[in-house]
C-alpha positions in Angstrom: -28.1 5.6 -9.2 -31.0 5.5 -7.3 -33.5 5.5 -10.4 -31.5 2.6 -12.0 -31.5 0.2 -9.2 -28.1 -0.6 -10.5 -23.9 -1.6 -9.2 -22.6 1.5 -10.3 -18.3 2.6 -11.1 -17.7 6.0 -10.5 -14.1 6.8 -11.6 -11.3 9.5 -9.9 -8.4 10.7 -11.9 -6.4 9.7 -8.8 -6.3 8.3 -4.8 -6.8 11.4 -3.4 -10.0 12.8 -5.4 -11.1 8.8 -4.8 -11.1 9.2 -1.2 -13.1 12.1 -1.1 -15.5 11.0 -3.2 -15.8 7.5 -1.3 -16.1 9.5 1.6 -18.9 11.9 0.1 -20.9 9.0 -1.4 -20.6 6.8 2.0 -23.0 9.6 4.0 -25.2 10.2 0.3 -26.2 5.8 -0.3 -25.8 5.3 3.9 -27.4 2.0 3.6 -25.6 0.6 0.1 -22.5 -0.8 -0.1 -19.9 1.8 -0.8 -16.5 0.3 -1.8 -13.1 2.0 -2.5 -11.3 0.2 -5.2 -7.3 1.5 -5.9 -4.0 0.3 -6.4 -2.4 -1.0 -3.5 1.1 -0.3 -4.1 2.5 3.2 -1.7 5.4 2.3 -3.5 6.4 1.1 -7.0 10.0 1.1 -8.3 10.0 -1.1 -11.9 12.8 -3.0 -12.8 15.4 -0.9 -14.8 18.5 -1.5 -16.5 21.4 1.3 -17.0 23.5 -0.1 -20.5 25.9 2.7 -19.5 26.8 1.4 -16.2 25.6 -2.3 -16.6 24.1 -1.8 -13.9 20.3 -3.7 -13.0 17.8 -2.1 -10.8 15.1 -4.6 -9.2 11.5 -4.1 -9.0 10.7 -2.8 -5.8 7.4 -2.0 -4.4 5.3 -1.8 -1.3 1.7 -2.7 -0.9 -0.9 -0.9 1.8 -2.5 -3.7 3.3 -5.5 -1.2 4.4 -6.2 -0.9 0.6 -5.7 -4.8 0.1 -8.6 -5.1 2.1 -10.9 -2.9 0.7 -10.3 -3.9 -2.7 -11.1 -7.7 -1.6 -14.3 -5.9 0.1 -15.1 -3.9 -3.3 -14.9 -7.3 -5.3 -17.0 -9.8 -2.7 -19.9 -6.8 -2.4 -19.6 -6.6 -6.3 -20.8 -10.7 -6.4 -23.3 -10.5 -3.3 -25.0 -7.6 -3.4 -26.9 -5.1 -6.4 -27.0 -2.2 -4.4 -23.1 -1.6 -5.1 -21.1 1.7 -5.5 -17.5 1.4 -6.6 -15.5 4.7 -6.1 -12.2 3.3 -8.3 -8.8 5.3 -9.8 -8.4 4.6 -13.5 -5.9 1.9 -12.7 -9.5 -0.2 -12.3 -9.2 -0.5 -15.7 -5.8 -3.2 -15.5 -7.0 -6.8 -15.2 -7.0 -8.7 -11.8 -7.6 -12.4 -13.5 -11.1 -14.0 -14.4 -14.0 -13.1 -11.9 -15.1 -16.9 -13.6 -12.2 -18.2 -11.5 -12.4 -16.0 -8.3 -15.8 -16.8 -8.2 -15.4 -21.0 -8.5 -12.8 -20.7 -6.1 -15.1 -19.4 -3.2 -17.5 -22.1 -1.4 -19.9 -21.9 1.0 -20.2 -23.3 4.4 -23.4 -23.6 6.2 -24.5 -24.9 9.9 -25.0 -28.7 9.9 -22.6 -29.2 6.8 -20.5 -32.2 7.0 -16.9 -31.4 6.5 -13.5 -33.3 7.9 -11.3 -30.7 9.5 -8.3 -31.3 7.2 -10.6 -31.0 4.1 -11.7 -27.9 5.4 -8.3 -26.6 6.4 -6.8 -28.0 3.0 -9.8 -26.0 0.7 -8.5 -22.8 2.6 -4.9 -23.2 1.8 -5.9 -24.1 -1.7 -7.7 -20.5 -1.5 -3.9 -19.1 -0.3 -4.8 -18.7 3.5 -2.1 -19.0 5.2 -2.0 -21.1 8.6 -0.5 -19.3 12.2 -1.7 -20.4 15.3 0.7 -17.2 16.7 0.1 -14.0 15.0 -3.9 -13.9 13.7 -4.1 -11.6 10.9 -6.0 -11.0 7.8 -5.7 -13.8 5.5 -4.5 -16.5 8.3 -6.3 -19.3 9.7 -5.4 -20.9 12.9 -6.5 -24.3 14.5 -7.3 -25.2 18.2 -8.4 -28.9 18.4 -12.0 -29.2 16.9 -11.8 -25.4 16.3 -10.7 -23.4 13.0 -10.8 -20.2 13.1 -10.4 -17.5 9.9 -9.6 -14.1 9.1 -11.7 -13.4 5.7 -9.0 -11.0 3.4 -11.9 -8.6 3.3 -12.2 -7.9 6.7 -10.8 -5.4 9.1 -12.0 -6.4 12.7 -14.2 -9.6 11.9 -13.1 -13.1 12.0 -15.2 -16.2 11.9 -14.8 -19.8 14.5 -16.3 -22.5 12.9 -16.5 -25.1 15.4 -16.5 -28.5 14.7 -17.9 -32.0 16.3 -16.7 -34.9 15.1 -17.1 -34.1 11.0 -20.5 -31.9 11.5 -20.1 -27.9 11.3 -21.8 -27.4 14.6 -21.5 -23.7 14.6 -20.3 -20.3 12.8 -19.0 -17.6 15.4 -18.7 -14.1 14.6 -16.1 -12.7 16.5 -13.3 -9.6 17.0 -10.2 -10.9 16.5 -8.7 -8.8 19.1 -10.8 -9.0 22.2 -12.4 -12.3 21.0 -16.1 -10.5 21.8 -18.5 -12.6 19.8 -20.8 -10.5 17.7 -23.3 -13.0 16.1 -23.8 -16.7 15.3 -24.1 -17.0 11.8 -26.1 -19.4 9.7 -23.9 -19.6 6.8 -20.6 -17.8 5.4 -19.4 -18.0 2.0 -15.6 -17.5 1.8 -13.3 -16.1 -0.9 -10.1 -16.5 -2.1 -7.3 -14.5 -0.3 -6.1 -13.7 -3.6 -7.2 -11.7 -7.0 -4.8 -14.0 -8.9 -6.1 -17.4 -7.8 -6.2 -20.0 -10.6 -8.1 -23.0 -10.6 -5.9 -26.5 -10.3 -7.5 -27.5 -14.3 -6.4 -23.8 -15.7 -2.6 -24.3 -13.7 -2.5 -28.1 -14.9 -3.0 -26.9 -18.5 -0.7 -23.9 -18.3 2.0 -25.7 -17.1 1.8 -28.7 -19.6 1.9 -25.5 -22.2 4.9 -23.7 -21.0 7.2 -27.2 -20.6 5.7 -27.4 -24.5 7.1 -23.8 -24.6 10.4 -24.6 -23.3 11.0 -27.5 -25.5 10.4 -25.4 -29.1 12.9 -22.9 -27.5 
């Protein structure tokens, strides 16, 4: 890895061997970005149907929001940095959706940028963020008068205020969520989608004219 100079996969037969070996590689590359890229589900029950009994089982699963987050963290270091490490299970092999599309999707805000506060809150539920002025979480927004603030999907303990004036972005705040310590003002941010599975409104447009095509035939 270190002669290449190149993002590099390393694959685990399973969670567990994954761990360790995200763990091991974290104190070998200290200053590269290690990431930690598994399924998500703790629990999966697929749907099932017993003839016998006619009776139809539901899908059923659970997903580990801890592993969520890394994942979203495995795929953002992936487009922004070179010096990347992925420990991954083989289910890294199962499609997420285009990177073409997750990367359109994000945008970047900058200092100075001129931006209305309902475009910009309106371009983050377009990339599925989900608005609560209550309970601040990961993947939530929340608004307080000239002030949004956001919860990136990829991080733990890390939220960012952009604070507004009038339709200017005066500044970018890096903050903790919980104590509401601020940690740095930031120049720029560039903010992803709060889903793998985002589709751009051209793609959607087209697939739904397809499948009412679809529906017709049948």
């Amino acid at each position: 890895i270190q002669e290449l100079q190149r993002p590099a996969l390393i694959l685990a037969p399973n969670k567990t061997l994954a761990a360790q070996l995200y763990g091991e590689f974290k104190t070998f590359f200290p200053d590269n970005a290690v990431e930690y890229f598994v399924s998500y589900y703790d629990y999966y029950q697929p749907e099932a149907y017993v003839p016998k009994r006619d009776l139809f089982i539901e899908k059923d699963s659970a997903i580990n929001e801890q592993i969520d987050r890394m994942r979203h963290a495995a795929t953002r270091a992936l487009f922004e940095r070179r010096d990347v490490i992925i420990v991954a299970s083989v289910s890294c092999i199962y499609g997420i959706g285009s990177k073409e599309d997750y990367m359109a999707m994000a945008f970047n805000l900058n200092k100075n940028d001129r931006i209305d506060r309902q475009e910009l809150i309106q371009r983050l539920i377009t990339l599925q963020y989900v608005r609560n002025d209550i309970a601040f979480e990961r993947g939530t927004f929340r608004v307080r008068g000239d002030t949004v603030e956001l919860f990136p999907v990829q991080f733990e303990d890390r939220a960012w205020r952009l604070s507004l004036f009038g339709d200017e972005l005066e500044a970018i705040t890096e903050f903790d969520p919980l104590t509401g310590e601020k940690f740095a003002d930031l120049d720029g941010v560039r903010i992803f989608a709060n889903s793998h599975y985002i589709t751009p409104g051209p793609t959607m447009q087209q697939a739904i004219r397809q499948i009412k095509a679809d529906l017709k035939d049948r």
